[in-house]
MARPA-852781 format. One record per residue (C-alpha): residue number from 1; residue in one letter; x, y, z. Coordinates in nm, 3 decimals. Example, Ala and Ser with C-alpha at 12.3 -4.5 7.8 and 13.67 -1.06 7.14 Angstrom:
2
[atom 1,'a',[1.230,-0.450,0.780]] [atom 2,'s',[1.367,-0.106,0.714]] 
***
This chain:
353
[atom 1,'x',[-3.035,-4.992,-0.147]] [atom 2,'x',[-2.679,-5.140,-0.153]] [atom 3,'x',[-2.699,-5.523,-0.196]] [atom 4,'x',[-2.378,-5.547,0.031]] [atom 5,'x',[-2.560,-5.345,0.300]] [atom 6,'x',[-2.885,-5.539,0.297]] [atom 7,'x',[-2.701,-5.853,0.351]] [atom 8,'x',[-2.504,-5.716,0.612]] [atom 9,'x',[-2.758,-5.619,0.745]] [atom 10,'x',[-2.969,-5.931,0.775]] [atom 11,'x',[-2.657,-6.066,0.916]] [atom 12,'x',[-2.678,-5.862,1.225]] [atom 13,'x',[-3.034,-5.900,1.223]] [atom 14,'x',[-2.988,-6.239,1.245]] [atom 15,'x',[-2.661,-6.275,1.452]] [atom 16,'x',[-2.856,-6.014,1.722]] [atom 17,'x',[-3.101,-6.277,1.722]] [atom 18,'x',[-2.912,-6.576,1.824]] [atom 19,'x',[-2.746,-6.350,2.085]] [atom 20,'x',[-3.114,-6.244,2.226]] [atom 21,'x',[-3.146,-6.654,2.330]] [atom 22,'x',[-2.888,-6.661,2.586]] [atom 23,'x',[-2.929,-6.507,2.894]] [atom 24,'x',[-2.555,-6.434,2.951]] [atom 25,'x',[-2.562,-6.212,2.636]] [atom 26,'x',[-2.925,-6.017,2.627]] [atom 27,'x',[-2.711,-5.736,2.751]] [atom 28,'x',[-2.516,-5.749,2.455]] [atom 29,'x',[-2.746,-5.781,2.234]] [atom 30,'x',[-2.958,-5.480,2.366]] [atom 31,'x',[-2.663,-5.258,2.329]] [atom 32,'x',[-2.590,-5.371,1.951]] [atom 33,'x',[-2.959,-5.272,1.920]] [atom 34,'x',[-2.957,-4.906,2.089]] [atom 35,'x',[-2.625,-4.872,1.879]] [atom 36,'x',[-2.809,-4.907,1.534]] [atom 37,'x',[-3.081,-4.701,1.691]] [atom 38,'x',[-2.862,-4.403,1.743]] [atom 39,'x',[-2.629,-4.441,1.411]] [atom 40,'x',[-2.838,-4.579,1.193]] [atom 41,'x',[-2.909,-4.971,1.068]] [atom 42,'x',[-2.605,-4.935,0.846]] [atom 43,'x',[-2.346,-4.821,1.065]] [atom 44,'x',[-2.282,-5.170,1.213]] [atom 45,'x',[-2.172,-5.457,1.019]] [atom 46,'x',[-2.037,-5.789,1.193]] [atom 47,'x',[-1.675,-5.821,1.184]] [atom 48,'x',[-1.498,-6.051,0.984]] [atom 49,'x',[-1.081,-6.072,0.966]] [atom 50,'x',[-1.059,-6.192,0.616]] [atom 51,'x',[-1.265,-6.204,0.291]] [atom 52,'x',[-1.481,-6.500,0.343]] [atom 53,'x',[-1.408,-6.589,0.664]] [atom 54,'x',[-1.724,-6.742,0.888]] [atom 55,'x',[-1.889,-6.493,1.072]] [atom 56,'x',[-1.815,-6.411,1.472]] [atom 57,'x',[-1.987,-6.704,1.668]] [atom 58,'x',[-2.155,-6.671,1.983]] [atom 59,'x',[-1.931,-6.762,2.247]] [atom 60,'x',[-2.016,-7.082,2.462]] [atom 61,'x',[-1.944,-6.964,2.770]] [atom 62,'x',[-1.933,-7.299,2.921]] [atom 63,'x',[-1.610,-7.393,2.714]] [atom 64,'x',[-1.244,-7.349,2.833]] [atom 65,'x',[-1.173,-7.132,2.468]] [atom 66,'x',[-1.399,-6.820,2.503]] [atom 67,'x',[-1.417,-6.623,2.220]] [atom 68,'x',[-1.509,-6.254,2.144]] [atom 69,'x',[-1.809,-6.126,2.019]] [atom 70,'x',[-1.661,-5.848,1.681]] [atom 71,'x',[-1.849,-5.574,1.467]] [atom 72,'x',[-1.723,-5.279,1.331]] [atom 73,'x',[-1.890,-4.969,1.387]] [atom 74,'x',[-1.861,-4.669,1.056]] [atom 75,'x',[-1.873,-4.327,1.174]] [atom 76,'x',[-1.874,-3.961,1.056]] [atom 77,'x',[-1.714,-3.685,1.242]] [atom 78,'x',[-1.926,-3.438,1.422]] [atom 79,'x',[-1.785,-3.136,1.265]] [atom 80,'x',[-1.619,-3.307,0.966]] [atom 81,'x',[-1.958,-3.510,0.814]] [atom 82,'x',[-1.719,-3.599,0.506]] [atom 83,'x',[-1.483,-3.777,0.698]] [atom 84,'x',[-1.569,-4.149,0.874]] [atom 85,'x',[-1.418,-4.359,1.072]] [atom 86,'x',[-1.434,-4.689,1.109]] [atom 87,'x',[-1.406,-4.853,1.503]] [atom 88,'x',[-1.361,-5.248,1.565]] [atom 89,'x',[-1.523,-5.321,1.927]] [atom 90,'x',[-1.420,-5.633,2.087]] [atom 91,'x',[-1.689,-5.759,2.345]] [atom 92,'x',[-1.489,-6.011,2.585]] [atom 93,'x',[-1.733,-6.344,2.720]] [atom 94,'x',[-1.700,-6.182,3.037]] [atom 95,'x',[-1.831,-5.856,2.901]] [atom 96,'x',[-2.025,-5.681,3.106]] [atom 97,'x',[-1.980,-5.828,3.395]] [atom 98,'x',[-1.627,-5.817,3.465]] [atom 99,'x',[-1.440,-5.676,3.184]] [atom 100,'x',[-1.454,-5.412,2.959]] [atom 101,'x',[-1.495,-5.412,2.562]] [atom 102,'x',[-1.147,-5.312,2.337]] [atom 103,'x',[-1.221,-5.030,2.069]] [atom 104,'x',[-0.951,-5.050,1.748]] [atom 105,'x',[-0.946,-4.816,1.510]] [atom 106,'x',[-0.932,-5.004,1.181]] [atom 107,'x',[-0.940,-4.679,0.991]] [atom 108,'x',[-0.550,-4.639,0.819]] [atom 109,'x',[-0.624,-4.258,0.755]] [atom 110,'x',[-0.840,-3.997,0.934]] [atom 111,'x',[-0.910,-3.753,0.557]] [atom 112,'x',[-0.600,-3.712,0.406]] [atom 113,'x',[-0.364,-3.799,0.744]] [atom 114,'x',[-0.222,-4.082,0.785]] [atom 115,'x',[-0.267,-4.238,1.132]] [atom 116,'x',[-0.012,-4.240,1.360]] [atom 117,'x',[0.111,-4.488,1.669]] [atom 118,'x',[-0.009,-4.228,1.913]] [atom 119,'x',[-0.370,-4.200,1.821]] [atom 120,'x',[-0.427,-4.568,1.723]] [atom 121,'x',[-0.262,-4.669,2.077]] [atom 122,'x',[-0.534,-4.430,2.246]] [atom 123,'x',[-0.824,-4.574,2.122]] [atom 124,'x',[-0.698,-4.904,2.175]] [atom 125,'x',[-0.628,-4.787,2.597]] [atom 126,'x',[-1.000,-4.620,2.585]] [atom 127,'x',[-1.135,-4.806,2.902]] [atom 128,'x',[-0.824,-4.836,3.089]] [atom 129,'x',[-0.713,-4.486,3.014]] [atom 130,'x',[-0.726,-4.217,3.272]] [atom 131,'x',[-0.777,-3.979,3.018]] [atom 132,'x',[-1.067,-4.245,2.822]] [atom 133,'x',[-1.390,-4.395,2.989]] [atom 134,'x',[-1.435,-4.495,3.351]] [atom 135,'x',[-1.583,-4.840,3.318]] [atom 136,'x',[-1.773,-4.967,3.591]] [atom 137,'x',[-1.846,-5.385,3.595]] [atom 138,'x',[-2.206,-5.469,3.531]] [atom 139,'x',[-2.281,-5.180,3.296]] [atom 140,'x',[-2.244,-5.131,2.909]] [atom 141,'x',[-2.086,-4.894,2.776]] [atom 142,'x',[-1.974,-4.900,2.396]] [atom 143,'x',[-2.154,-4.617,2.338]] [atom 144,'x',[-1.910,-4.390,2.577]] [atom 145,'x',[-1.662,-4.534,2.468]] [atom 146,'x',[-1.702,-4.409,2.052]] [atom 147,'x',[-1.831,-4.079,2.169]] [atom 148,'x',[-1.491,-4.055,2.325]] [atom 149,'x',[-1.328,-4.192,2.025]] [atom 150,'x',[-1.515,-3.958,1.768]] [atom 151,'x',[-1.396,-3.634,1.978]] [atom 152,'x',[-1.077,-3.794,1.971]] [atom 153,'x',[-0.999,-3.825,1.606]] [atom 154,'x',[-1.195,-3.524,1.540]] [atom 155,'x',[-0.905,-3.310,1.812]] [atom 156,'x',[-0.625,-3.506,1.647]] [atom 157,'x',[-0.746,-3.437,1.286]] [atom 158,'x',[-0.835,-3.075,1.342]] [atom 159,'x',[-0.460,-3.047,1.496]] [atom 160,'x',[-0.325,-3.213,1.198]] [atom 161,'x',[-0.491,-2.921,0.970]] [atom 162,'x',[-0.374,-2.656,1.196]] [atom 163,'x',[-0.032,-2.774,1.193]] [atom 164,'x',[-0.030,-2.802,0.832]] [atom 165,'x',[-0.141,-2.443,0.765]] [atom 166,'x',[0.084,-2.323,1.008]] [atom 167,'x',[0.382,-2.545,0.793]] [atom 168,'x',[0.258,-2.398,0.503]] [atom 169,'x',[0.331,-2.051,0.626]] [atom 170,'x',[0.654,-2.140,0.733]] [atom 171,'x',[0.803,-2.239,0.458]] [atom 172,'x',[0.691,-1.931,0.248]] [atom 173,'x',[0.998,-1.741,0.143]] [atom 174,'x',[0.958,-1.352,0.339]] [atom 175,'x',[0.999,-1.104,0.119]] [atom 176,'x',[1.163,-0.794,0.150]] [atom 177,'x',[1.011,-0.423,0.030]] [atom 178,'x',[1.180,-0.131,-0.029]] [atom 179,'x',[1.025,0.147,0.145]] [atom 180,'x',[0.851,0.435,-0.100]] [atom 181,'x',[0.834,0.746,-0.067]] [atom 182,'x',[0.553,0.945,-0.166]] [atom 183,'x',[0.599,1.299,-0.323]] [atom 184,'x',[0.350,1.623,-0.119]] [atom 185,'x',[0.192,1.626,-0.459]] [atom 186,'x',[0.029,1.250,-0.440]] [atom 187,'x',[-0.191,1.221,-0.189]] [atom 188,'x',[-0.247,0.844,-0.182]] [atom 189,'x',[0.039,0.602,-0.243]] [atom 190,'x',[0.168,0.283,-0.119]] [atom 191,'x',[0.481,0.219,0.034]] [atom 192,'x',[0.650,-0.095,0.165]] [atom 193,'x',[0.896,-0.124,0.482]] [atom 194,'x',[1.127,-0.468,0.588]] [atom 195,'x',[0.897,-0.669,0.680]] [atom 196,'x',[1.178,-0.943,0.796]] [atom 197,'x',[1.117,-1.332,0.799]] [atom 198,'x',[0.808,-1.401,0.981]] [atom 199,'x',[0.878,-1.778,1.091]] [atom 200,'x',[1.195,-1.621,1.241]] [atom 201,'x',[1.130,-1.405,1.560]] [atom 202,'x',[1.416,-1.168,1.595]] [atom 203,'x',[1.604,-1.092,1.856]] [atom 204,'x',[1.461,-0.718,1.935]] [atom 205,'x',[1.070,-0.785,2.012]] [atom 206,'x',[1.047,-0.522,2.269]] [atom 207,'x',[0.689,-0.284,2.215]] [atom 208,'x',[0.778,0.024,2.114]] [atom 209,'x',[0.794,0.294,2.334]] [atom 210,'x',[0.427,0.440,2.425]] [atom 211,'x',[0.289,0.218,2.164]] [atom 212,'x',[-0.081,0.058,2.351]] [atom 213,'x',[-0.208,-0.242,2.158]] [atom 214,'x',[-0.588,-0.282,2.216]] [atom 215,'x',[-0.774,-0.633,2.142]] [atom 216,'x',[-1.127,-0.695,2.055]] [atom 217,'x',[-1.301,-0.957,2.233]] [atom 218,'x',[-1.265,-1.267,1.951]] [atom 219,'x',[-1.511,-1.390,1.688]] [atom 220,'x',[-1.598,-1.715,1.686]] [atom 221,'x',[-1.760,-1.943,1.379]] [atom 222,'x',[-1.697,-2.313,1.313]] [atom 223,'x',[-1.367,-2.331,1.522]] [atom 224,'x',[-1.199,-2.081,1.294]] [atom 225,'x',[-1.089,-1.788,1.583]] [atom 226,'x',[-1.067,-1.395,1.480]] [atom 227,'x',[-0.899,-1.148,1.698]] [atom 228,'x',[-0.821,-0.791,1.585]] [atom 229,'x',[-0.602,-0.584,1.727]] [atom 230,'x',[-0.471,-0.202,1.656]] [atom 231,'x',[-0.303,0.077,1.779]] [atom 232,'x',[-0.139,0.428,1.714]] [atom 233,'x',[0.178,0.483,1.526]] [atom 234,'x',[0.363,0.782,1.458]] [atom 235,'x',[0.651,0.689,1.195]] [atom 236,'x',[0.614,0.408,0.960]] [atom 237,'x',[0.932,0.240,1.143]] [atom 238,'x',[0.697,0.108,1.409]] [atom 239,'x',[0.532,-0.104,1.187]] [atom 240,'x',[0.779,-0.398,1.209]] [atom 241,'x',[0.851,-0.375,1.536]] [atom 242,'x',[0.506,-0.392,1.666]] [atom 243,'x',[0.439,-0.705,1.444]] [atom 244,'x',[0.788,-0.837,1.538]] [atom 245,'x',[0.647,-0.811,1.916]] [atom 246,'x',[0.338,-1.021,1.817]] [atom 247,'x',[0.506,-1.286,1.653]] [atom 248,'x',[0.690,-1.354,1.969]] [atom 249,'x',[0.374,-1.427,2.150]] [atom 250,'x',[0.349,-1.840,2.134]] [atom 251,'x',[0.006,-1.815,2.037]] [atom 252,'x',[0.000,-1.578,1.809]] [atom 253,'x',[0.260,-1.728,1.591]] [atom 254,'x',[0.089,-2.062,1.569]] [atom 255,'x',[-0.236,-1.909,1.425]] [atom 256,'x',[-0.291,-2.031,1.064]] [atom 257,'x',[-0.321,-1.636,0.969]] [atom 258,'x',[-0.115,-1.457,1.271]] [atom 259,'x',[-0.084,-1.123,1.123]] [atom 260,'x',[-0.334,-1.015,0.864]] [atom 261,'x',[-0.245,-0.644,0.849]] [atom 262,'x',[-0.357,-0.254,0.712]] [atom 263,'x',[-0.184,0.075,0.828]] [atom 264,'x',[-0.168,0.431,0.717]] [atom 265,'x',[0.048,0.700,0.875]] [atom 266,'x',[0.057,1.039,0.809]] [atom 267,'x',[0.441,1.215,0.849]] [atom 268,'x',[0.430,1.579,0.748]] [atom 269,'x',[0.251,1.620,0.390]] [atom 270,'x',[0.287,1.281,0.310]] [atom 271,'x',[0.055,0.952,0.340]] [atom 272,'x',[0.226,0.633,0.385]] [atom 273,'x',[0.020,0.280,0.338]] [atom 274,'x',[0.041,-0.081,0.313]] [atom 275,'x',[-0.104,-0.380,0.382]] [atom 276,'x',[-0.003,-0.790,0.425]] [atom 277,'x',[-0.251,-1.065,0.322]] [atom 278,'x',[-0.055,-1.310,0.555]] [atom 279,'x',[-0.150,-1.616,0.360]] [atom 280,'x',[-0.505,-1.508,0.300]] [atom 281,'x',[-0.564,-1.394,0.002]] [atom 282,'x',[-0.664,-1.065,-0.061]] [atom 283,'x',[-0.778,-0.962,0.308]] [atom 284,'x',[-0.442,-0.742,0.358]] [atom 285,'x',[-0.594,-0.517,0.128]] [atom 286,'x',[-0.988,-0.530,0.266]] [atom 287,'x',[-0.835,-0.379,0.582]] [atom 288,'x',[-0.667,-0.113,0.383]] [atom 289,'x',[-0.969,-0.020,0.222]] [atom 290,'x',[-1.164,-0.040,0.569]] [atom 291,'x',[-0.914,0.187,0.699]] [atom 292,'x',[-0.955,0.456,0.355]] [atom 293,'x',[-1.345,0.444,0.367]] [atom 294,'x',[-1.305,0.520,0.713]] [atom 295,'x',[-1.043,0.783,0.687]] [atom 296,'x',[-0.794,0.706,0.952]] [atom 297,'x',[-0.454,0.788,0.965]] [atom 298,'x',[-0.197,0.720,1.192]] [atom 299,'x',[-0.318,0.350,1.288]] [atom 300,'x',[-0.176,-0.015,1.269]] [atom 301,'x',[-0.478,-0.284,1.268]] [atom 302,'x',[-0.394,-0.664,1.268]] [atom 303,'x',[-0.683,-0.935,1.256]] [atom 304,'x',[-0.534,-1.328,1.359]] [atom 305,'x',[-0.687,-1.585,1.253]] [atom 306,'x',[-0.659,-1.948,1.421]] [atom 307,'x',[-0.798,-2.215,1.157]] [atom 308,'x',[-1.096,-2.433,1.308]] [atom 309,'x',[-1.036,-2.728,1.025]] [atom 310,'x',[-1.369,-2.616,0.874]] [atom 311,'x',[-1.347,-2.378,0.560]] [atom 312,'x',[-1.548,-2.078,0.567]] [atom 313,'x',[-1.566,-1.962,0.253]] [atom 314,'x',[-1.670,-1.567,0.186]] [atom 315,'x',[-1.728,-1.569,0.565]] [atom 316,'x',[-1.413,-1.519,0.676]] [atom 317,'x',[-1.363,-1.181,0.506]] [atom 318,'x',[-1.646,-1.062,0.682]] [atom 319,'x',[-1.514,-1.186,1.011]] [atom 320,'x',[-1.163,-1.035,0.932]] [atom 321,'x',[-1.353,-0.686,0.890]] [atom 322,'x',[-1.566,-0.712,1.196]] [atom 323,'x',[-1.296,-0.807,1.385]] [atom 324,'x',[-1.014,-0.520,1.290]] [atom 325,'x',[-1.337,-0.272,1.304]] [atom 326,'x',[-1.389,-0.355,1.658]] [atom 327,'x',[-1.039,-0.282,1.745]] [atom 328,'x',[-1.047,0.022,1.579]] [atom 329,'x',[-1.345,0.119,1.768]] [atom 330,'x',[-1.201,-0.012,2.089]] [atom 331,'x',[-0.901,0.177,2.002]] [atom 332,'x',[-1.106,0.479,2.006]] [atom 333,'x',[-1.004,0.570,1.621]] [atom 334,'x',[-1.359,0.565,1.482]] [atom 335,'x',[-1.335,0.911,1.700]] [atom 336,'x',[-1.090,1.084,1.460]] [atom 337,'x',[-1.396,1.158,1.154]] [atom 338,'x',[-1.751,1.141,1.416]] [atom 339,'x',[-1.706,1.168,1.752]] [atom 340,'x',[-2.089,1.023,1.771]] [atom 341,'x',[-1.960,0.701,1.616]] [atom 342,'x',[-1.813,0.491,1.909]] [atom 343,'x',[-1.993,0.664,2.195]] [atom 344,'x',[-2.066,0.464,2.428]] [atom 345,'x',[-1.952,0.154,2.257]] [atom 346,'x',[-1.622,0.043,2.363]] [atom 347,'x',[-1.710,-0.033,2.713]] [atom 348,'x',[-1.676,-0.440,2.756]] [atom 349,'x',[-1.556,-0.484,2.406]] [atom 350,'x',[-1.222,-0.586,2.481]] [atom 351,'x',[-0.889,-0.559,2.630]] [atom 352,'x',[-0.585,-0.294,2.676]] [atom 353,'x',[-0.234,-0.398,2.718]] 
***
């Protein structure tokens, strides 16, 4: 055991103590106890401003300067156990009675973000906050109070890695591909088309004409959000446009992974392919080789992927899979090599649009 910790914790043991003799504080006291019951006995350590300074006193209620009872309060995030927090609560002399506690967050980062004005001025507002804890005299309530504080942090943290990834992806350089042609003599070969800048959405994001875009219903695992989507194409030209069109959906774009990609279209005697990682490594081409085990032709499938702030590892390929397979059978193109295949199976799996 930590030295520091033991001591600190005696501390408590003993400050809780002192605090258990008056009658104006037994509340207070309780609640510190029920705290370390909950968190654990090392999750609460008694304030103190500076190195060295005495510790908080109990307040003598009977004197014209009232002072506040302090302890800080370490916590993990629920779906983040790596990251902690750490939460100052201020208990008033008047506390519970007729005032509530003040929660500070003495934390300076939140993982690797740096906390801002906003969040710190939330915390600070908890109990007199519409959008914090209703606070009702005569009853305790620290512990509301840092539940709402952990889902908090952990909503402003998991934004912060969302808008990151999305950053990231925005400030990739597009690149442009010349389109291939492939002789009648090969019949596999890939070929490229102008993809244009994806953090731009151009002007023209009209669907193209009979073009029907099916979704899956989405997969969900640790936050992270799959959706795949497909549909028919007839001329590799539609390609761009029908990712051009998804772009310009709001949510779309601000997926970590909006357009994850595979198609194969057959003109005449000659196969065209290609597929688009989108930021994630390698799963551009997973699709294309779902989509050549599978033999389908004439098809555009798209999986997005919205980033949950918890990494998934191997996972995620297998989610990107399920989730363009489920469009394709949705889509009704599991059809095209065994009409057996997605009998029966599409009802309730999705949407049309």
């Amino acid at each position: 055991m930590d030295p520091d910790q033991d001591t600190d914790g005696l501390e408590l043991r003993d400050f809780v103590a002192k605090l258990m003799q008056s009658s104006d504080l037994e509340s207070v006291a309780s609640e510190i106890d029920v705290l370390q019951s909950i968190y654990g006995d090392h999750a609460i350590h008694l304030y103190h401003s500076s190195p060295g300074s005495p510790r908080s006193g109990i307040p003598n209620h009977s004197s014209s300067t009232l002072g506040a009872i302090r302890y800080q309060v370490s916590l993990n995030l629920p779906s983040h156990e790596d990251i902690s927090i750490r939460i100052l609560v201020s208990i008033p002399p008047t506390y519970p009675a007729s005032n509530p506690p003040q929660l500070q967050l003495l934390s300076r980062y939140v993982g690797a973000f740096g906390v801002d004005s906003s969040l710190f001025g939330s915390i600070l507002r908890t109990f007199i906050s519409i959008s914090g804890v209703e606070w009702t005299p005569e009853s305790v309530c620290v512990f509301d109070g840092l539940q709402n504080v952990l889902e908090r942090c952990e909503a402003w943290y998991e934004d912060k890695v969302n808008r990151e990834t999305a950053g990231e992806l925005l400030r990739e350089d597009a690149h442009t591909r010349n389109h291939v042609l492939v002789e009648p003599d090969q019949p596999f070969a890939s070929s490229s088309i102008v993809a244009g800048e994806k953090d731009r959405v151009p002007l023209d994001t009209a669907l193209p004409e009979n073009i029907k875009i099916v979704a899956a219903e989405a997969i969900v695992d640790r936050k992270s959000v799959f959706v795949g989507r497909a549909c028919r194409i007839s001329d590799p030209s539609q390609v761009p446009l029908v990712l051009n069109h998804l772009m310009s959906e709001r949510q779309i774009s601000r997926a970590a992974h909006p357009i994850i990609n595979a198609w194969r279209c057959q003109v005449g005697s000659v196969l065209h392919q290609d597929n688009d990682d989108d930021g994630e490594t390698a799963a551009g081409s997973r699709l294309a080789h779902l989509l050549s085990i599978l033999e389908i032709n004439n098809v555009l499938v798209v999986v997005t992927r919205w980033f949950g702030g918890i990494h998934l590892g191997p996972d995620r390929f297998k989610h990107i899979n399920h989730a363009a397979r489920n469009a394709l059978e949705l889509g009704g193109f599991l059809e095209q090599t065994d009409e057996s295949r997605g009998s029966g199976r599409n009802a309730g799996k999705g949407r049309k649009r």
